[in-house]
N, C-alpha and C positions, 0 to 999 in steps of 0.2 A: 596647903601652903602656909596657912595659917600657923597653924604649929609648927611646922620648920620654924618658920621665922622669929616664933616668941622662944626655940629653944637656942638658935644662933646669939639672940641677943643674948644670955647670959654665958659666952664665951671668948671676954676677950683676947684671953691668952693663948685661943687657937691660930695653930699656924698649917695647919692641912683639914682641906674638908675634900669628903670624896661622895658627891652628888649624884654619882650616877644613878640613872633610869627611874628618876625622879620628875614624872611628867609634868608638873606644875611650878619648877623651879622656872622663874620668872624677872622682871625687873624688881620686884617687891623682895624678892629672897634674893637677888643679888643687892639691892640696896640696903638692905638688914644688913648682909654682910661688910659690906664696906663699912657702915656706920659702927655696928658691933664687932665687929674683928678684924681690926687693924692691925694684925701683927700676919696675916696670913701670907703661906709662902709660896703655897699651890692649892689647885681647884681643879679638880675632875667632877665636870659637868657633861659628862658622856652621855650620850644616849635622853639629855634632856631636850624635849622638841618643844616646849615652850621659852627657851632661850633663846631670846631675838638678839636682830644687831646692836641695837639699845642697850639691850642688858649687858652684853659682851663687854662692848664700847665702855660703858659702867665699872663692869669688872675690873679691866686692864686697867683702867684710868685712876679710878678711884682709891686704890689698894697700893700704896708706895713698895712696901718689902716684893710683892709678888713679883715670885721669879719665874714658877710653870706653870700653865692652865691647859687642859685637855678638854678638848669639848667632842668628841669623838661620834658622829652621827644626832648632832642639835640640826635638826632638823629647818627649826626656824631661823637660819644664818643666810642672809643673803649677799647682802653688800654692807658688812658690819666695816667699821673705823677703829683700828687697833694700835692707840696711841700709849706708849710705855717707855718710861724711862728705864725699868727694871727687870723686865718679862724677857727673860733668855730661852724658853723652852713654849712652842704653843702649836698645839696638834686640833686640827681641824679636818683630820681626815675623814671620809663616809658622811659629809654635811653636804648631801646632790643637791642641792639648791644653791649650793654657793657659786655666784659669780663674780662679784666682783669686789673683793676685800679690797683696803687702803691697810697697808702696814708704815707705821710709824714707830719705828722699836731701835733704838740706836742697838741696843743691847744683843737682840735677840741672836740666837745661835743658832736653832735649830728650828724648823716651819716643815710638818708636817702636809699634806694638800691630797693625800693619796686617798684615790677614789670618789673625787669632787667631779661629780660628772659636768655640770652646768660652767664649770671653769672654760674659757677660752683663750 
């Protein structure tokens, strides 16, 4: 995660990062991101199972421009808080652990959820 992290920080002019099945992508690599890449527009963080609700929460929050995030089978997603002024598009589908998210997205469009078994 280390180097993810020292190579996001010399990127501020990126506006899509595509994460997937990067198992150590974490609070730490999402908070590099926020801090160094503030122009970002979307984030596919599929398939990463060290992305907690912490880190999510982070993501969505932290990142003004972002408008889609894909976390597609984060394993580590339980009852994250998904607060965004900007985030129109956000797929959490295949994340079986999820129960019980808070959306806060005046914005959002579209909400993925297919195959969250733990949902009720």
């Amino acid at each position: 995660e280390a180097g993810l992290r020292a190579a996001l920080g010399a990127c501020a002019q990126l506006e899509s990062a595509e994460l997937c099945v990067c198992p150590t992508v974490g609070e730490l690599t999402v908070a590099q991101l926020v801090i160094g890449c503030v122009r970002l527009r979307a984030v596919d963080a599929s398939m990463c199972h060290s992305l907690s609700d912490g880190a999510l929460a982070l993501l969505v929050a932290g990142l003004p421009a972002l408008h889609r995030v894909d976390a597609f089978g984060a394993a580590g997603l339980r009852a994250p808080t998904v607060t965004s002024a900007s985030l129109a598009e956000l797929s959490l589908s295949g994340c079986r652990a999820l129960a019980e998210p808070t959306f806060k997205c005046q914005g959002l469009r579209t909400l993925q959820l297919r195959n969250c078994r733990a949902l009720t």
